[in-house]
N, C-alpha and C positions, 0 to 999 in steps of 0.2 A: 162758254156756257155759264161759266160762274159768273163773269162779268153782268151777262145779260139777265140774270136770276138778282144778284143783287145790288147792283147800280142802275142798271135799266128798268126796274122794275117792272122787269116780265113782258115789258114792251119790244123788245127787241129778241134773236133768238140767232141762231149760230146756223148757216146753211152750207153744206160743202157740197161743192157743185161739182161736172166731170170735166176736165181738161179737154177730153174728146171728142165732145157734142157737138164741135163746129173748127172749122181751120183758123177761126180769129179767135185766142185763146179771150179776150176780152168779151168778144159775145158770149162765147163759151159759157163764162160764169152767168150771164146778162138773161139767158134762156134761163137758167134753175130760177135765176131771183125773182124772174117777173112770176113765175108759175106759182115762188112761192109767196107773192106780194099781197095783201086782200084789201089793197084802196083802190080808187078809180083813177089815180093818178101815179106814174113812175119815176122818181127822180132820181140820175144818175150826177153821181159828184165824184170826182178824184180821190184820192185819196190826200193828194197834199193840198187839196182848195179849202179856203179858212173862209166863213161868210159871220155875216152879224145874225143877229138873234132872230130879224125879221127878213129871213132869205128866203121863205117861201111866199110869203105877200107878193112880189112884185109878178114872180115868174105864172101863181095863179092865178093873178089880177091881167096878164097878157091870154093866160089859156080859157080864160071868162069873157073876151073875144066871138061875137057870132067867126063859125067856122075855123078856127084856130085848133090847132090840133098839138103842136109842139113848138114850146120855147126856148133859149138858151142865153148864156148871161153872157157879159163883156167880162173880158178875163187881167186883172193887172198882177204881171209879176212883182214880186215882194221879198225881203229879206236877203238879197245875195249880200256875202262873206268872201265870196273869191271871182276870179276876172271871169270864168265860165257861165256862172251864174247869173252875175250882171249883165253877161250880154243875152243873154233867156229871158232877163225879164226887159231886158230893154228893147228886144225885138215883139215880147207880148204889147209892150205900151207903146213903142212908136210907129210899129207899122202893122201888127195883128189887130188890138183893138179897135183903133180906127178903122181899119179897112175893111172891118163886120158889119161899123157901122154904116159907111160910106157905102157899102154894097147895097145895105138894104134899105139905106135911103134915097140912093140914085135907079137902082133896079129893082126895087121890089122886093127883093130876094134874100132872104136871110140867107145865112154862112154857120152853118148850125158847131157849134164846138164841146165836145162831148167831155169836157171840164166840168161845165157844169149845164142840165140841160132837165126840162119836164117834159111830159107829154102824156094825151089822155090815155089811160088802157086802152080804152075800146076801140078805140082808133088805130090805135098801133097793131090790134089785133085784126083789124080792118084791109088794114095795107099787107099784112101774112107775116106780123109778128118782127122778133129780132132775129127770125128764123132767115126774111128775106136777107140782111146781110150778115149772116154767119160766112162769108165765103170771100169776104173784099177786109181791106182792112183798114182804110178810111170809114169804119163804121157809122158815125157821127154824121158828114158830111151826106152821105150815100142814104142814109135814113129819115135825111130832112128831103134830099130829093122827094123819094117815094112818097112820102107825105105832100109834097109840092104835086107832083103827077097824079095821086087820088081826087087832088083838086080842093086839099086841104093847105090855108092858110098855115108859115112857118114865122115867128115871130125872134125877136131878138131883145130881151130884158137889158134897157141902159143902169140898172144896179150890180156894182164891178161885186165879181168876187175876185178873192186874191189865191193867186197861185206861188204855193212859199218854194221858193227855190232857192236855197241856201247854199249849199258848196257842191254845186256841179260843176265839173271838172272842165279843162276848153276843147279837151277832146270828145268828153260827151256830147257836149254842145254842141261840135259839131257833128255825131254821128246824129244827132236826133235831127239837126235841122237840113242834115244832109240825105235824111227819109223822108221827112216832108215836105223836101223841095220834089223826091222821088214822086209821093203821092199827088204832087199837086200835076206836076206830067203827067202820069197815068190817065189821070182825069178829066186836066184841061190842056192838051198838050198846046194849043194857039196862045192860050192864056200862059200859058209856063212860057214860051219861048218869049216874050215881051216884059217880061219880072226885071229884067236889069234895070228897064226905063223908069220903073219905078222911084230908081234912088239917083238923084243929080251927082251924086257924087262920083257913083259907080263911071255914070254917062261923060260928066266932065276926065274923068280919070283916063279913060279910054278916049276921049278926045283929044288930051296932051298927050299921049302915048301916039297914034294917029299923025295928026299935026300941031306938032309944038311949036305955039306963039304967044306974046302978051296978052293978046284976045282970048284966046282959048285960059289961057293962066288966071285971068280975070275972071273968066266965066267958070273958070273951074274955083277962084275965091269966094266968089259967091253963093256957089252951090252949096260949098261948104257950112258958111254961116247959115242960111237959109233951112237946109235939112236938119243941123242940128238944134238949132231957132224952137223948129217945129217939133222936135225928138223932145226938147225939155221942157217944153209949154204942154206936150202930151203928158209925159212923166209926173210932174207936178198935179197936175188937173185929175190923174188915175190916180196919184196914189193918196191925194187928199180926200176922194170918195169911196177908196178901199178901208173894208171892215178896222173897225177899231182894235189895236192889240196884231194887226197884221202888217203892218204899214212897214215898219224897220222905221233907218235913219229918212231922213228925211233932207236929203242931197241937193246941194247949190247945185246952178247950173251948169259950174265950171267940171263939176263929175262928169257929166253926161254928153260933154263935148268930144271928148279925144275918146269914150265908149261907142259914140255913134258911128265916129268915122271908122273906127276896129270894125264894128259891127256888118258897117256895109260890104265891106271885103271880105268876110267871113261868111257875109251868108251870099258875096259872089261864089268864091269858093264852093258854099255845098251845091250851087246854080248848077256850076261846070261840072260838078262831079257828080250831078243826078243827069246831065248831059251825056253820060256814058255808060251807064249801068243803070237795070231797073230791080237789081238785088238789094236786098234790104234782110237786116235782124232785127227781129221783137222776141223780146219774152222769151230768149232761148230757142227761138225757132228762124230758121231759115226759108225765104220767101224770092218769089220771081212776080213781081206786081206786072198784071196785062190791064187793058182797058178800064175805067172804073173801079179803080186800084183792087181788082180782084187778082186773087192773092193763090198761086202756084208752088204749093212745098218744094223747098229745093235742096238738096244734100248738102250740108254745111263744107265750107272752102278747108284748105289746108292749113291759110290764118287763121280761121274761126279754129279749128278745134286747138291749133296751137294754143292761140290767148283763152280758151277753155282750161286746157293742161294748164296755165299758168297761173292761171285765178285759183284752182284747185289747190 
């Protein structure tokens, strides 16, 4: 409250929301704030997304669109310090960003990412609020739908913000990317089952394993160079258009080679292990994701409360 009395100048104001209000603790707060918002526009940003001075020009210049209803930015990770991190942000810039893009320029379809995202009030009040997904916890993705089935236009802002991710850990990394390999089954489970294909590396790997030849060896050379080719020409190109003062180092290519191919088997890895469980943790809460990554309370496991006692 002091803050916003005397840095904000009264512009800003302190809201404490209930935990309770909804089973996605993130909606949760998302219902107080809009209620308690009094523009015609609502924009949600992370907590650790850093943007430039002019970050709301572009995203209101997409919602100034006849028929557009909500936007959302391309996202490049920034800052890592440790191998966990690096590969969070090297999985936002070599296959997350683009593949927002590529969605919505080959389908139509934005891939809405609640990193950083706008959209009209009156609209969102239209479609039944952030009430409709209080109960899933793909919130973001599930929200652009709706707005897509009202028959409102979903847009996607090519101005990156950066998401700082500093020292996350490689076991974080993987529990996070091993939930949203979860949500992305729940959702599209046809589209989930074909994600390996995505990465030549993955594909050739499992070919030499399969049947091991010079040919297959060769093609499995090539993959290599080629995916990481493309990981670094990504990398570069995001983080030389991400916000000034958020950028970090600014990495030869030779960093982001022997990261890429880590990366690929790591985020096989979380593939397989969202291949067999649809349990997930957030925010201290225990979940069973069904269709639509609608989201099932579930009595925390025996590990869970252990590494609870142990954090303690």
């Amino acid at each position: 409250r002091r803050f916003a009395l005397e840095r904000a100048g009264g512009r800003a104001r302190l809201v404490v929301t209930d935990p309770d209000e909804a089973t996605n603790p993130k909606v949760a707060q998302l219902l107080a704030l809009e209620r308690a918002a009094s523009g015609a526009i609502v924009v949600i940003s992370d907590s650790n997304v850093r943007v430039a001075s002019g970050y709301l020009e572009p995203l209101v210049a997409e919602l100034a669109r006849p028929g557009v209803a909500m936007v959302s930015s391309v996202v490049v990770g920034t800052g890592e310090q440790t191998l966990g991190a690096a590969l969070e942000n090297l999985q936002l810039g070599a296959l997350v960003a683009p593949g927002v893009v590529a969605a919505e320029f080959w389908t139509g379809r934005a891939i809405t990412v609640g990193k950083s995202m706008a959209m009209w009030r009156s609209r969102l009040r239209r479609v039944g609020g952030f009430e409709t997904v209080g109960g899933v916890l793909s919130e973001d993705h599930m929200l652009g739908r709706a707005f897509a089935a009202a028959g409102y236009e979903v847009r996607v802002s090519l101005e990156p913000v950066a998401n700082r991710n500093v020292a996350c850990s490689l076991a974080r990394t993987v529990e996070r990317h091993t939930r949203w390999a979860k949500l992305r089954r729940s959702i599209s489970p046809v589209g989930f089952a074909f994600e390996p294909a995505l990465s030549p590396i993955v594909v050739a790997s499992l070919a030499c394993l399969a049947s091991p030849s010079k040919v297959v060896a060769a093609a499995f050379s090539l993959a290599v160079v080629l995916q990481t080719l493309a990981a670094t020409i990504m990398m570069r190109v995001l983080r030389r258009a991400a916000p000034r003062g958020s950028r970090g180092r600014d990495f030869a290519a030779a960093y982001w080679v022997p990261l890429e191919i880590i990366r690929s088997y790591v985020l096989f890895f979380c593939w397989l292990r969202a291949c067999v469980s649809l349990r997930v943790g957030w925010r201290g809460h225990e979940f069973e994701l069904a269709n639509g990554s609608a989201i099932v309370p579930a009595e925390p496991t025996i590990w869970s409360r252990v590494r609870t006692m142990v954090r303690a």
